[in-house]
VOVEX-659482 format. One record per residue (C-alpha): x, z, y; residue in one letter. Coordinates in steps of 0.5 Angstrom, whole numbers, padded with zeros to 4 digits, always signed. Each point is the difference from the previous one (the first is absolute). Layout:
REM VOVEX-659482
XZYa/...
This chain:
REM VOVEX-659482
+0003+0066-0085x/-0003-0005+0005x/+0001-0008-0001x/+0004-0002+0007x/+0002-0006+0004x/+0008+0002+0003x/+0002-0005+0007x/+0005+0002+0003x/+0003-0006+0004x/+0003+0002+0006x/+0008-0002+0000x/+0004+0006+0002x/+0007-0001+0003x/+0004+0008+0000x/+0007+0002+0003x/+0004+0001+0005x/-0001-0007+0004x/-0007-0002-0002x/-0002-0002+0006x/+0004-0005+0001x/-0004-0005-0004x/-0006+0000+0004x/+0000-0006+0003x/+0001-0003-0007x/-0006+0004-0003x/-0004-0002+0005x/+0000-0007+0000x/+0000+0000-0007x/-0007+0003+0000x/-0002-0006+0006x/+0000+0004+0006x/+0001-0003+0005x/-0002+0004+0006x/+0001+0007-0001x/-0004+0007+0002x/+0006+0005+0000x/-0005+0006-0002x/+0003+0007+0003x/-0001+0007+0002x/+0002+0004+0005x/+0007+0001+0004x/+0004+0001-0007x/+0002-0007-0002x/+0002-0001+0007x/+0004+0006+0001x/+0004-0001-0007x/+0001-0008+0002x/-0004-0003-0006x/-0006-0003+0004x/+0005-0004+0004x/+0005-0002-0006x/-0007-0003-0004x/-0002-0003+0007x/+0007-0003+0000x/+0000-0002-0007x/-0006-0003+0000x/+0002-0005+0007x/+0007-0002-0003x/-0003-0003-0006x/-0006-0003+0005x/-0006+0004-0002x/-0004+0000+0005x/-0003+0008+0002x/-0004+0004+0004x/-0001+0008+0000x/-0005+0005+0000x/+0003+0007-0001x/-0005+0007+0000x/-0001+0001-0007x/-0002+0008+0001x/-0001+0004-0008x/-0006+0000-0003x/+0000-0008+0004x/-0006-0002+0005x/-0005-0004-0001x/+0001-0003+0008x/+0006-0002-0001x/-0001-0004-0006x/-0006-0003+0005x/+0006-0003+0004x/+0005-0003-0005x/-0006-0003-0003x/-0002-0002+0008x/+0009-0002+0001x/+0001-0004-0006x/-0006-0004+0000x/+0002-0002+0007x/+0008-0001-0001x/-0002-0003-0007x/+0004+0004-0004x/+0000-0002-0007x/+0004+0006-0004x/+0000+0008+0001x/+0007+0004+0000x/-0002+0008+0001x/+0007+0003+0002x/-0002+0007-0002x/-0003+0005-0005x/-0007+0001-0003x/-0004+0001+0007x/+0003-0007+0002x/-0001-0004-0006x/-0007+0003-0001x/-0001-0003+0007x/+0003-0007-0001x/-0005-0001-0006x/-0005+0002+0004x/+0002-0006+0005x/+0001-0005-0005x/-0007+0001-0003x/-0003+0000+0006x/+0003-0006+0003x/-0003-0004-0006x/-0007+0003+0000x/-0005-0002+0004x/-0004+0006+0001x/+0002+0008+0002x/+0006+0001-0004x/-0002+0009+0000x/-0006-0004-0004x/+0006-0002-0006x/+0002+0008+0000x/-0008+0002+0000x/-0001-0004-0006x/-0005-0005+0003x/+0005-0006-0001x/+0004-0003-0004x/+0006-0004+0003x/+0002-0006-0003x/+0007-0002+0003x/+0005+0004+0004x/+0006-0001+0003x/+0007+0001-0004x/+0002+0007+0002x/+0008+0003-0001x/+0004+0006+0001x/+0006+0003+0003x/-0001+0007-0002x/+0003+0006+0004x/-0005+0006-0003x/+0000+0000-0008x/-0008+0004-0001x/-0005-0005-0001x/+0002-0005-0004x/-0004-0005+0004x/+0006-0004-0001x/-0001-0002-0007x/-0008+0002-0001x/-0007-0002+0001x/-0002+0004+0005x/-0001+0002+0007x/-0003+0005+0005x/-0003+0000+0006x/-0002+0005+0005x/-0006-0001+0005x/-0001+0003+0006x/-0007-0001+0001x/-0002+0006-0005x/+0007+0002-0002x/-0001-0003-0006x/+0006-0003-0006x/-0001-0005-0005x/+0004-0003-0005x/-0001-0007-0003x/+0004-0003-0006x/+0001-0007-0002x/+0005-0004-0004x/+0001-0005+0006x/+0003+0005+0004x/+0006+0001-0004x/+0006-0001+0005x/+0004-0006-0002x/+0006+0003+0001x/+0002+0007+0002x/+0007+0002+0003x/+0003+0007-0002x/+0007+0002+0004x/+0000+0009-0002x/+0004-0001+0006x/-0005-0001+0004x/-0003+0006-0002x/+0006+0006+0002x/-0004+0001+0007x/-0006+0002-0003x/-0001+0007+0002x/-0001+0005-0006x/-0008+0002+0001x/-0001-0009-0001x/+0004+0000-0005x/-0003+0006-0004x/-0007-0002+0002x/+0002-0007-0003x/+0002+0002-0007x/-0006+0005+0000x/-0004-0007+0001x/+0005-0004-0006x/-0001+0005-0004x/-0008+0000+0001x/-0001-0006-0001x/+0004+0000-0007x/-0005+0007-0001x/-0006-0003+0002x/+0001-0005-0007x/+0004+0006-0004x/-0007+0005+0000x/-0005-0004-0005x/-0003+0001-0005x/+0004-0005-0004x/+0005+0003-0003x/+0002-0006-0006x/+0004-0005+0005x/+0006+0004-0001x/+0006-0004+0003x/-0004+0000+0007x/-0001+0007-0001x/+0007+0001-0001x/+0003-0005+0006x/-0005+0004+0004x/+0003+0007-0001x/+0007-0004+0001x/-0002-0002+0007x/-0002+0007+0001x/+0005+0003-0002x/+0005-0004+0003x/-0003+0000+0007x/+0000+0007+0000x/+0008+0001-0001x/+0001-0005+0005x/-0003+0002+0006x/+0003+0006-0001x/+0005-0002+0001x/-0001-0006+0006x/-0002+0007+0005x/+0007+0002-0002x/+0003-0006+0001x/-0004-0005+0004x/+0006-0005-0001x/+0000+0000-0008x/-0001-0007-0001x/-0001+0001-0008x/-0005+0005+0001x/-0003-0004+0005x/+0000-0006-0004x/-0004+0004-0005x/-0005+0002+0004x/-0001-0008+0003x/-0001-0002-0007x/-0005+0005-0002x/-0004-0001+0007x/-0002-0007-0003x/+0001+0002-0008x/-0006+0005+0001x/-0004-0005+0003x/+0000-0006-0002x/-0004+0001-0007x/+0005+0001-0005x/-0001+0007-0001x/-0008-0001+0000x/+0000-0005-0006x/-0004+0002-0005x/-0004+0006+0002x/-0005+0002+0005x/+0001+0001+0008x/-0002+0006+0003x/+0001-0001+0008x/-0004+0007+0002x/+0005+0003+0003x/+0002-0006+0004x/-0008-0002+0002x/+0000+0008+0002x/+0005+0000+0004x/-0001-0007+0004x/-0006+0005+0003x/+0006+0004+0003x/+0004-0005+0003x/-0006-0003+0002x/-0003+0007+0004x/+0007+0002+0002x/+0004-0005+0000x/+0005+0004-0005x/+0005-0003-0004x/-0001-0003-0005x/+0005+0002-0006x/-0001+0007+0004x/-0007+0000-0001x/-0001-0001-0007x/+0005+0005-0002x/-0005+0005+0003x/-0006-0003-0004x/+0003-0001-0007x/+0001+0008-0001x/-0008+0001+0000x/-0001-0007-0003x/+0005+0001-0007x/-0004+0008+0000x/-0007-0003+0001x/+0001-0006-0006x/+0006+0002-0005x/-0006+0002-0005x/-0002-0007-0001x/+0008-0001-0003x/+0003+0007-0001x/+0005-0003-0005x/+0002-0005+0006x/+0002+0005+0005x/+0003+0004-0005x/+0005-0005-0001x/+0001-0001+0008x/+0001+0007-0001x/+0006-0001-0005x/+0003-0007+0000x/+0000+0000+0008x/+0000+0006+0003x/+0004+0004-0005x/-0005+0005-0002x/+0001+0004-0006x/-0006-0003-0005x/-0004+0006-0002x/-0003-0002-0006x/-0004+0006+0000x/-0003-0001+0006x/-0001-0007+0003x/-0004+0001+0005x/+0005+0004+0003x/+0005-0004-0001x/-0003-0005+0004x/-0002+0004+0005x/+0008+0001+0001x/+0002-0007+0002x/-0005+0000+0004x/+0003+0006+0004x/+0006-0003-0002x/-0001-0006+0004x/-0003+0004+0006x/+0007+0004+0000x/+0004-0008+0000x/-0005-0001+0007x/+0002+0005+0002x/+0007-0001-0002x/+0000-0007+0004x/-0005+0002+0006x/-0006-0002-0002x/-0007+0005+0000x/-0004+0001-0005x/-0007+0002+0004x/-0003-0003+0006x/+0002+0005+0005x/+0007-0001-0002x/-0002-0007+0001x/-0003+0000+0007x/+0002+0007+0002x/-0006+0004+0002x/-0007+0000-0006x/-0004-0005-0001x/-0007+0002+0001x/-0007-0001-0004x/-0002-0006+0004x/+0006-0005+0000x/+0000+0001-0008x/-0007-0001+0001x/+0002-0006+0003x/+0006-0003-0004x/-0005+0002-0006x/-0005-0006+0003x/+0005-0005+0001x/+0004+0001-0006x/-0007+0000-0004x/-0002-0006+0004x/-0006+0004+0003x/-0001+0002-0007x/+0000-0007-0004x/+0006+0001-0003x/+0005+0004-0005x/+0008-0002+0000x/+0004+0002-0006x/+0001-0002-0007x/+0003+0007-0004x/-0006+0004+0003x/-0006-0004+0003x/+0000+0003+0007x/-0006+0001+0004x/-0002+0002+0007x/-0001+0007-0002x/+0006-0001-0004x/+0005-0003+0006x/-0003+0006+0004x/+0002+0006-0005x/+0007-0003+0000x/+0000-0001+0007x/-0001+0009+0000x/+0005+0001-0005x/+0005-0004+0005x/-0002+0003+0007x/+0005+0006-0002x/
């Protein structure tokens, strides 16, 4: 059992009307000149954008917009909110949006307040010191940005993706209507469990198997997430099960289900080199990857993949034979991606085969050109990432 530090400090307000207190939350956390954060034409087709902005204006917060936040969030457009707020003095940061947006407001509050090149804070050559108090109105349940550390970002130059985690970035508050989540369309909506669902599994699959309260809150997300969105694609409009779903984006993220044990993250670092080269998404993206990584690695832990198999894939416990046991909830969870929409391989991802040299290539860049590992339940090196690069290609 690891010793842990628990900080969860963002105030979340849930249900049918939450977005009514915005304008309230705002100045309750000393924003007083707003950069309302959002994607693509969604938040303006569904009216929510307008009904923020709106909002916003009657409780005499000033604002301005910047919309444009594409999945896997561009590092350019994180330059011209950074650009934006400094000459509008916005002091306060509200993403209108999923995982994409808020990752990208985060990114724009630290570089508003840091001197240098922001993209040096995600490559690890700086630490920043303050940053702008970011907020969230969530349509999209995925990332669980809303509630965690952590934010990704893209670069063009070099399609290359990072992640950066700090405890100052927790959002202040996040907003959560299900409602706003009925229009998802169902591969988004699998694509985003898939992710939730990761995030829980990337703490799940350890080597520490003695903090069992977390054990078991994490196989209560799983399994719970499993029956809802089965049943969201068969009813978009299951305000229930949508609010399961809602709930469990940011349950899975926000550390909860990680205190105690050692975090793992393989599979997402392996992945980030997918959607970075070709610009997949995301929760599609890791269900491709996982497969390979859970054969590649299940020896280190058997006895933890067997009670995945069990506890939350329903498998019959072989007591005879263990390794087979774990190798059906593997199998298992690739008949549930298939079930929701998701591939299980890289050609299924991105329809056609990977070849040799853009493996090579994900291989150099995840590996920082051969300098680093990633993972915890088995240490990954290069030779390691590309191994399970080519069990994946499918």
């Amino acid at each position: 059992m690891k010793d842990f530090n628990y900080y969860a400090p963002t105030e979340v307000v849930f249900g049918e009307q939450a977005e009514e207190q915005v304008t309230a939350l705002v100045k309750k956390y000393g924003g007083t000149k707003v950069l309302v954060h959002y994607g693509g034409q969604s938040a303006v087709r569904s009216g929510l954008l307008d009904k923020i902005c709106g909002l916003l204006k009657e409780g005499g917060v000033d604002y301005v917009t910047l919309g444009g936040v594409v999945p896997n969030p561009r590092l350019s457009l994180a330059q011209k909110g950074i650009e934006l707020c400094r000459k509008e003095g916005v002091d306060f940061i509200l993403a209108v949006g999923g995982g994409s947006v808020i990752d990208s407001s985060k990114c724009i509050a630290y570089g508003v307040c840091f001197e240098g090149d922001v993209w040096d804070i995600y490559l690890g050559k700086a630490e920043p010191q303050t940053m702008l108090p970011v907020a969230s109105v969530l349509t999209i349940p995925a990332a669980g940005s809303e509630m965690s550390e952590a934010s990704v970002i893209t670069n063009e130059d070099g399609d290359v993706k990072l992640g950066y985690s700090n405890n100052m970035s927790r959002p202040k508050f996040a907003i959560m209507n299900p409602k706003r989540t009925f229009t998802l369309p169902p591969y988004q909506t699998a694509a985003g469990v898939t992710d939730m669902m990761m995030h829980t599994m990337e703490r799940y699959f350890t080597k520490d198997d003695d903090m069992d309260l977390t054990t078991d809150l994490a196989e209560a997300v799983l399994r719970r997430m499993k029956t809802a969105v089965f049943e969201v694609l068969k009813n978009p409009e299951d305000y229930r099960n949508r609010a399961q779903i809602m709930w469990g984006g940011s349950v899975a993220h926000w550390g909860l289900t990680g205190c105690g044990v050692a975090d793992d993250w393989a599979t997402h670092q392996l992945e980030h080199e997918l959607s970075g080269m070709f610009d997949v998404t995301h929760g599609a993206g890791l269900a491709a990857i996982w497969p390979s990584w859970a054969r590649y690695v299940m020896h280190e832990n058997l006895s933890r993949f067997v009670r995945f198999a069990v506890n939350v894939m329903d498998v019959p416990n072989d007591f005879t034979d263990p390794e087979g046991t774990a190798q059906k909830g593997i199998e298992a969870m690739e008949r549930f991606y298939h079930a929701i929409g998701m591939p299980i391989n890289i050609k299924e991802l991105i329809g056609r085969d990977i070849t040799d040299a853009e493996i090579k290539e994900m291989t150099r860049k995840c590996s920082r050109d051969y300098t680093a590992t990633c993972g915890a339940l088995k240490v990954l090196k290069a030779e390691d990432m590309e191994a399970i690069y080519q069990m994946a290609r499918g």
